[in-house]
MIVO-285592 format. One record per residue (C-alpha): residue number from 0; x, y, z. Coordinates in steps of 0.1 Angstrom, whole numbers, plus 5000, padded with zeros to 4 digits. Each point is the difference from the previous one (the first is absolute). Layout:
N
+-----+------+------+------+
:   k :    u :    v :    w :
+-----+------+------+------+
: NUM :    X :    Y :    Z :
...
+-----+------+------+------+
! end
This chain:
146
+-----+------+------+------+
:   k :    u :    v :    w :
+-----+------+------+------+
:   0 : 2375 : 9688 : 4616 :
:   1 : 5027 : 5024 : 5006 :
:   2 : 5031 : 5000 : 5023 :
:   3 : 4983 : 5010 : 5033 :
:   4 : 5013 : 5032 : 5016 :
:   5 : 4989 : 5012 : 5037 :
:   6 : 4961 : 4992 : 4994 :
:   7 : 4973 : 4988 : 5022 :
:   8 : 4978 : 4968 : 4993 :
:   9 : 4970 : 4987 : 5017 :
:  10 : 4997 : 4968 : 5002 :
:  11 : 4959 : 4991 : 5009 :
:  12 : 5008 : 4962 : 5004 :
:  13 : 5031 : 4970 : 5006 :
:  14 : 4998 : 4997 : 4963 :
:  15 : 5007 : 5034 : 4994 :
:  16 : 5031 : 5002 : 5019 :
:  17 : 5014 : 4968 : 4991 :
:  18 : 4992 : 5008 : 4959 :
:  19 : 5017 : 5036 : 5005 :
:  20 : 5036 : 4979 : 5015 :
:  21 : 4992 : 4975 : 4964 :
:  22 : 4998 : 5034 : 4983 :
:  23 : 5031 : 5012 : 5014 :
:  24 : 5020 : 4971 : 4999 :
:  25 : 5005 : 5014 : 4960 :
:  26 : 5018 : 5032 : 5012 :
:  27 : 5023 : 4981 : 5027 :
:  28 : 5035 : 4999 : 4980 :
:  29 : 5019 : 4970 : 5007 :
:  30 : 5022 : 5003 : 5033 :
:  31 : 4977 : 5026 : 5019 :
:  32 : 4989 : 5006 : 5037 :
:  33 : 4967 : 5013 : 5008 :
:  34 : 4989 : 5013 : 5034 :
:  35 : 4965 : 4991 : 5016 :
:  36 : 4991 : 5024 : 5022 :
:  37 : 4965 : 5000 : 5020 :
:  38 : 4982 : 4984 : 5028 :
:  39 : 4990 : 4965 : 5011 :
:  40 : 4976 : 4991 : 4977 :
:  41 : 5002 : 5027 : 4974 :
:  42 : 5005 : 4978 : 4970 :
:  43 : 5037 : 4993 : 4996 :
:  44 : 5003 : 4965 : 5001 :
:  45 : 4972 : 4999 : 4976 :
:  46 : 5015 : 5025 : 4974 :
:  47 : 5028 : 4976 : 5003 :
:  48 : 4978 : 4970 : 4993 :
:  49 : 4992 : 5018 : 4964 :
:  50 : 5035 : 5010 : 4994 :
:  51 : 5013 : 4968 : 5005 :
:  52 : 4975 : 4984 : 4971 :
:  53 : 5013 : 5027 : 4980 :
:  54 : 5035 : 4984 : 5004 :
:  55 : 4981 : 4970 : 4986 :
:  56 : 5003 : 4980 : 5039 :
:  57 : 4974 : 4980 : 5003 :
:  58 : 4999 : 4988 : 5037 :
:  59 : 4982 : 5014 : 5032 :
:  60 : 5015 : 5033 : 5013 :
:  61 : 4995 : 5001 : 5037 :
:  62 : 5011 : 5034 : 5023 :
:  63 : 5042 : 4989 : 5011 :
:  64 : 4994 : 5014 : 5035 :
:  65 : 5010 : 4971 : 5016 :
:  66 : 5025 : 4986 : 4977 :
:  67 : 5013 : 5037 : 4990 :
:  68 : 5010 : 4987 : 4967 :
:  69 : 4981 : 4983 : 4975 :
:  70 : 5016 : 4994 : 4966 :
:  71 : 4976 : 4993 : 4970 :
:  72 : 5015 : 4989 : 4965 :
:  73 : 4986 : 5009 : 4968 :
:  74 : 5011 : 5022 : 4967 :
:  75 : 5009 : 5022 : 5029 :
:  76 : 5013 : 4990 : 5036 :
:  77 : 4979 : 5012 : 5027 :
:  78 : 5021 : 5005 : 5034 :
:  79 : 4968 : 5015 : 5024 :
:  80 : 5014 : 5010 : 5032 :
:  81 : 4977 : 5012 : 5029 :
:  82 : 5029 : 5019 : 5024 :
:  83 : 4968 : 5008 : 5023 :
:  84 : 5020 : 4973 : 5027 :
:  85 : 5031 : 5019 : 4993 :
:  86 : 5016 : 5023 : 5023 :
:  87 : 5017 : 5021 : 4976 :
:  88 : 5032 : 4996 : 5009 :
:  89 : 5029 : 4994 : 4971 :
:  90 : 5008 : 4964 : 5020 :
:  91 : 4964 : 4989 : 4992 :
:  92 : 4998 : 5010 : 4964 :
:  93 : 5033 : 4985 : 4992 :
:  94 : 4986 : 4964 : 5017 :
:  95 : 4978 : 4999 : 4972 :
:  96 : 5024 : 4996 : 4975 :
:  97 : 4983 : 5016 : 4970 :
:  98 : 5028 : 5006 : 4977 :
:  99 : 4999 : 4962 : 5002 :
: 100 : 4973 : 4996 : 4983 :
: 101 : 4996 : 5030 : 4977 :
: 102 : 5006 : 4982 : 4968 :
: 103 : 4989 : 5014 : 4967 :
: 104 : 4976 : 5007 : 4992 :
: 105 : 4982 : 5006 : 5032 :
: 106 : 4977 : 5022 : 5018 :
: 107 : 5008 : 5010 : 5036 :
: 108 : 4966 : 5010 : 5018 :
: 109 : 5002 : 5011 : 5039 :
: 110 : 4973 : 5005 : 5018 :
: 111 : 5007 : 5022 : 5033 :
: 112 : 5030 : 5015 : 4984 :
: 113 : 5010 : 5027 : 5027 :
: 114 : 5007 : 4968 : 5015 :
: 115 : 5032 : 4994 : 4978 :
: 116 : 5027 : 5022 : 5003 :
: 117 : 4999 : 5025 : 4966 :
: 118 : 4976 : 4978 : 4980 :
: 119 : 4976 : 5034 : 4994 :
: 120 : 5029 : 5020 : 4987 :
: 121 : 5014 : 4977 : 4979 :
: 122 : 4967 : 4982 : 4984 :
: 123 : 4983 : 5006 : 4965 :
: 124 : 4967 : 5003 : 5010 :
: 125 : 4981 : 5005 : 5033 :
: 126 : 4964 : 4994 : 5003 :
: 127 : 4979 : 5011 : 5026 :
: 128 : 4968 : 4984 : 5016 :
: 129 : 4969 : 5016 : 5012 :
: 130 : 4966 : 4987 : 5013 :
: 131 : 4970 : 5024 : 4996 :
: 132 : 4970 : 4984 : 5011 :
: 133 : 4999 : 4967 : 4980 :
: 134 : 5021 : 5010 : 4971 :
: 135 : 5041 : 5004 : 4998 :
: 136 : 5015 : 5031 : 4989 :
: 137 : 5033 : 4991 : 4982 :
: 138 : 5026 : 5024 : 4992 :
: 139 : 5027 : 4990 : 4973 :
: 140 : 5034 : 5021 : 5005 :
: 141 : 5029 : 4993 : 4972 :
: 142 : 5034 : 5008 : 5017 :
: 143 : 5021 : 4996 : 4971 :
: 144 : 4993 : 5004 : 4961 :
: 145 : 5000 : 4968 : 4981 :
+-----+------+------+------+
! end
């Protein structure tokens, strides 16, 4: 599988999606931030579910959008932040205290990331989330070379 570049997927099932964030998980350098960008119920939380058994984590992932952060340990640390609660102001995103907890190697995933402050200009990948009929369109955008 190569390094993806700016294509579309279509994920037919759950399955799917979450084997395509496995799949991924191999072309996440340590120490990156990836942007999930779609909908309620397009699929992100689930492409996170396979990314994180990529980082060999072996416990339930469950959607952070009451708890904002979840932090998952593995090979890899998964911080999954849903900002959808999130006003977008500077004040809220510092509360978090991510830099806190960014310790290598990790994997910083936000879901609702116009939410924080300059997350989509600074991040290594954005994905995007679409649902067309009962399948999930699912476009992979590198920001930066490896």
């Amino acid at each position: 599988m190569e390094r993806p570049t700016n294509d579309e997927i279509v994920c037919k099932t759950a399955d799917n999606t979450e084997a395509l964030g496995e799949n991924f998980s191999k072309f996440v350098a340590a120490d990156s931030s990836i942007a999930l960008i779609g909908d309620l119920g397009a699929g992100k939380t689930t492409f996170v579910k396979g990314l994180a058994r990529g980082f060999g984590i072996g416990e339930n992932i469950n959607s952070p959008s009451f708890d904002i952060l979840r932090i998952y340990r593995g090979d890899v640390t998964l911080l999954h932040v849903d900002a959808y609660r999130l006003d977008g102001s500077e004040s809220a995103a510092n509360a978090l205290l991510l830099e806190d907890f960014l310790v290598h190697p990790h994997c910083l995933v936000v879901e609702w990331p116009e939410r924080l402050p300059n997350f989509l200009q600074t991040c290594d990948f954005r994905i995007f989330f679409a649902v067309d009929g009962h399948c999930r369109k699912i476009t992979l955008e590198a920001m930066r070379k490896p």
